[in-house]
N, C-alpha and C positions, 0 to 999 in steps of 0.2 A: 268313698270319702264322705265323711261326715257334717254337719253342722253343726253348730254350737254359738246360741244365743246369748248373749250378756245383758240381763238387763236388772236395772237397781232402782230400786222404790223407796224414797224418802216422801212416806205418808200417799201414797198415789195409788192404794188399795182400790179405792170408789176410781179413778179413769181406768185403771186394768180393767175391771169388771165391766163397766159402761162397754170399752172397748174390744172386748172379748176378743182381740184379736190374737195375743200368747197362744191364750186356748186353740183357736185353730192353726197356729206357725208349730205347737207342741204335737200336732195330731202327723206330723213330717218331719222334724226337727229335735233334737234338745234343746229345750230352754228353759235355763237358768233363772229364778227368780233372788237375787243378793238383798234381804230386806235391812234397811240403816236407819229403823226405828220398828217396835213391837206394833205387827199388824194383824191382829189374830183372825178377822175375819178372812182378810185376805189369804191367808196362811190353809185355811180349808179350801177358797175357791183351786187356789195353785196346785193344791194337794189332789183334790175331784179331778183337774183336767188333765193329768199327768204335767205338771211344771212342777222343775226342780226346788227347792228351796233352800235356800242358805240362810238360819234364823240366828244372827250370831254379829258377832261384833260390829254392833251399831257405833256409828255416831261416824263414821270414815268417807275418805274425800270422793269423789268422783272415780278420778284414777285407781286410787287403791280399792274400791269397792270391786272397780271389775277386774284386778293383779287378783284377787280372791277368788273371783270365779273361774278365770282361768286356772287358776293352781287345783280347782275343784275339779272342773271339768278334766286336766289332766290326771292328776290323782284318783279322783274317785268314777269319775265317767270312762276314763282308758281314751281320753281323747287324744287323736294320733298327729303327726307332723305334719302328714298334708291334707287334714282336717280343715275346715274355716270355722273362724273364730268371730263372732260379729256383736261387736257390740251397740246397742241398739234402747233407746230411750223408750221408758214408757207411753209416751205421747204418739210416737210413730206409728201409724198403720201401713203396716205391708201384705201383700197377701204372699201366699205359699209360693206362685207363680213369676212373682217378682225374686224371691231370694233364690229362687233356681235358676232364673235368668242371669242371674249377677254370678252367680258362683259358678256356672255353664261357662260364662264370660271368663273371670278370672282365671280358671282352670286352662282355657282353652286360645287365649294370650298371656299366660304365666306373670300371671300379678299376683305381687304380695300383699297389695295394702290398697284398697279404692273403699271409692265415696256414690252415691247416686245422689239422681235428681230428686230430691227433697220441695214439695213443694205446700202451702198451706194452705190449700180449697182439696177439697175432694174429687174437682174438677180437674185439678191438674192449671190450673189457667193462673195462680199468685204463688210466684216461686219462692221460695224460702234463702235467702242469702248464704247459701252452707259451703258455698266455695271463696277461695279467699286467696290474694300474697300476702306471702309471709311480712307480718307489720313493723313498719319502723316506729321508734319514739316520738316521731312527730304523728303518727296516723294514729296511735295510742292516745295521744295527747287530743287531736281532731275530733277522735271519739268521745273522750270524756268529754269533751267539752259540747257539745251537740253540732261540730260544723261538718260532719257528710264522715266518710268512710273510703277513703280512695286503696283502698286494700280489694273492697267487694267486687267480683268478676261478672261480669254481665251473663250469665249462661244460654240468656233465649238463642241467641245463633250456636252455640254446640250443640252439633250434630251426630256426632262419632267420638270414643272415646279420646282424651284427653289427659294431657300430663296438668295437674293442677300443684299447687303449693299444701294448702292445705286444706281439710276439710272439717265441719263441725261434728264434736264425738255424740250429735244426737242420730248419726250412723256411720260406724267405721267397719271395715270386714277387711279380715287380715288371715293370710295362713298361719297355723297356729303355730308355726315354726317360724316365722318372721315374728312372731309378737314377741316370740322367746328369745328371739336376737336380740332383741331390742329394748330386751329387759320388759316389756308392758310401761304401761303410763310411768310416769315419774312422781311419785308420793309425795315428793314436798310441796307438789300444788296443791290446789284446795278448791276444786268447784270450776277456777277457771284457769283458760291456756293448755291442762292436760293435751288436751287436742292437739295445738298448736304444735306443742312440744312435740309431742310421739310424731309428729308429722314429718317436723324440721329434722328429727333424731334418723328419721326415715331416708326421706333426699341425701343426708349426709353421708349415709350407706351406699346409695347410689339405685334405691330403690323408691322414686317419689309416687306419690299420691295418681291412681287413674280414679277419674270420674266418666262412670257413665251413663250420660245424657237418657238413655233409654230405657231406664231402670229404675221406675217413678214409683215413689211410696207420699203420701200426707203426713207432715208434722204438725202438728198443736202446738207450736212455740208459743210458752207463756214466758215473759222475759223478767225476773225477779230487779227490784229498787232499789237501783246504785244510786242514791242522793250520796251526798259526800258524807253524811253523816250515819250509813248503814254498813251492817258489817260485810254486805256485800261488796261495797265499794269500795272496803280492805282490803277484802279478801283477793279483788279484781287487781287492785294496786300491786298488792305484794306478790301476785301471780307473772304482772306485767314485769316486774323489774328481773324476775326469776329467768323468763324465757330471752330478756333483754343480755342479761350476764349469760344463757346457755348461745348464742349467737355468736359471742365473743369465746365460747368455749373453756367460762369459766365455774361451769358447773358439773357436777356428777350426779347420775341418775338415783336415788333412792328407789330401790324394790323389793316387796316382798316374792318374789319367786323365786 
C-alpha cells in the first residue's frame, strides 16, 4: 500500500524550501505539489527532489485544489483503494517516521479518515488547537466575536487514540477509497470549514474522525485577518452558513471527481 501526499501552495515556494521537509517525506512517499499561483522557482526545486507537480488551474479553493490531486494521483499516479491519501499543509513538518507510524496505525485499526497531534514548537510542548466539536451558531458567533471557543477539545490528557468530531485540514489522512466515498472536499467552500464539512459528511457515514495522540508532527499556523472588513471574513462567513445548512441536511456536495 501506497502514500500519497496532498499538498497546495498559494505563493509558499520560500517555506517549502526553508523547510525541505516534502523533499525528504518524496524520498518515501508520493508527493504531490498542486501550485494555485505561478511559482517558477519553486517548480524546479519540486522537480530536482522528485515532487510531483500540478502547474495548472490557479486561483481554486482549498478543497478543490486537493479534489485535483486526488483525481491526479488516481489517474495519472495508478493510486490504488487501499492507498492513503493525506492531505497535508505546507507549514507542517513531519518526518518519514511519523507518517508510517500513522498509516501502520490506520491500516492496522481499520480507519478511514484520522487526525494527529499537531503541535506548534518543535518541542512538541504548544499544542496546536486541531481537534474540535462540531460548532453550533452560537460558537461561531463566540468566535467571531473574540469571547473563547467552547468547540476546542483539550488534547493534553489523550492518551490512546480517540473518536474526535472534527479535525483541521492543515492534516487529514484518508484511505483513498473513503475520500472517494465521500466525494472529497465540497467545492462550494472557499478557504474555510472544507474541513469541517468532509468531517461532519464522514460521522454521517458512520465513519468519524480518529485522532492519534501519538503521532506528533509541528505546524507553523499563520492565521490570515478576519476584520469584518476582509475578504477573509467573507469568505469565513459564507463558509459558516454553508456548513450551518449541510447540518440541517440542506446541502449537496459539489465535486470535481
Amino acid at each position: 500500500m501506497a502514500v500519497y501526499i496532498s499538498v497546495v501552495s498559494h505563493g509558499h515556494g520560500g517555506l517549502i524550501k526553508q523547510l525541505d521537509c516534502l523533499a525528504n517525506l518524496a524520498e518515501k512517499f508520493n508527493v504531490v505539489v498542486k501550485l494555485n499561483l505561478k511559482e517558477l522557482d519553486l517548480v524546479s526545486y519540486l522537480k530536482e527532489n522528485n515532487i510531483h507537480v500540478i502547474d495548472e488551474l490557479y486561483g481554486l479553493g482549498f478543497g478543490h485544489n486537493n479534489n485535483v490531486v486526488f483525481s491526479h494521483c488516481s489517474n495519472i499516479l495508478k493510486m490504488n483503494d487501499g492507498d492513503t491519501f493525506i492531505v497535508f499543509n505546507p507549514d507542517v513538518i513531519s518526518s518519514v517516521e511519523a507518517i508510517e507510524q500513522l498509516v501502520d496505525s490506520m491500516n492496522k485499526e481499520k480507519v478511514p479518515i484520522a487526525a494527529v497531534n499537531l503541535f506548534k514548537d518543535a518541542k512538541y510542548s504548544l499544542p496546536d488547537n486541531s481537534i474540535r466539536k462540531f460548532p453550533s451558531l452560537t460558537q461561531f458567533i463566540n468566535s467571531f466575536l473574540g469571547l473563547g471557543n467552547s468547540s476546542i477539545i483539550n488534547k493534553k490528557n489523550i492518551i490512546k487514540p480517540t473518536i474526535t468530531d472534527w479535525a483541521a485540514g492543515s492534516f487529514l489522512a484518508f484511505t483513498a477509497s473513503h475520500y472517494k466515498t465521500l466525494q472529497g472536499f465540497d467545492e462550494n467552500y472557499f478557504m474555510y470549514c472544507e474541513d469541517i464539512d468532509i468531517c461532519f459528511r464522514s460521522n454521517r457515514l458512520g465513519s468519524p474522525v480518529t485522532f492519534f495522540p501519538n503521532v506528533k508532527m509541528q505546524h507553523l499556523a499563520e492565521h490570515a485577518n478576519r476584520s469584518m472588513f476582509s475578504k477573509h471574513f467573507y469568505w469565513h462567513l459564507k463558509s459558516v452558513i454553508r456548513f450551518l445548512l449541510c447540518k440541517r441536511g440542506l446541502t449537496k456536495v459539489k465535486s470535481s471527481l
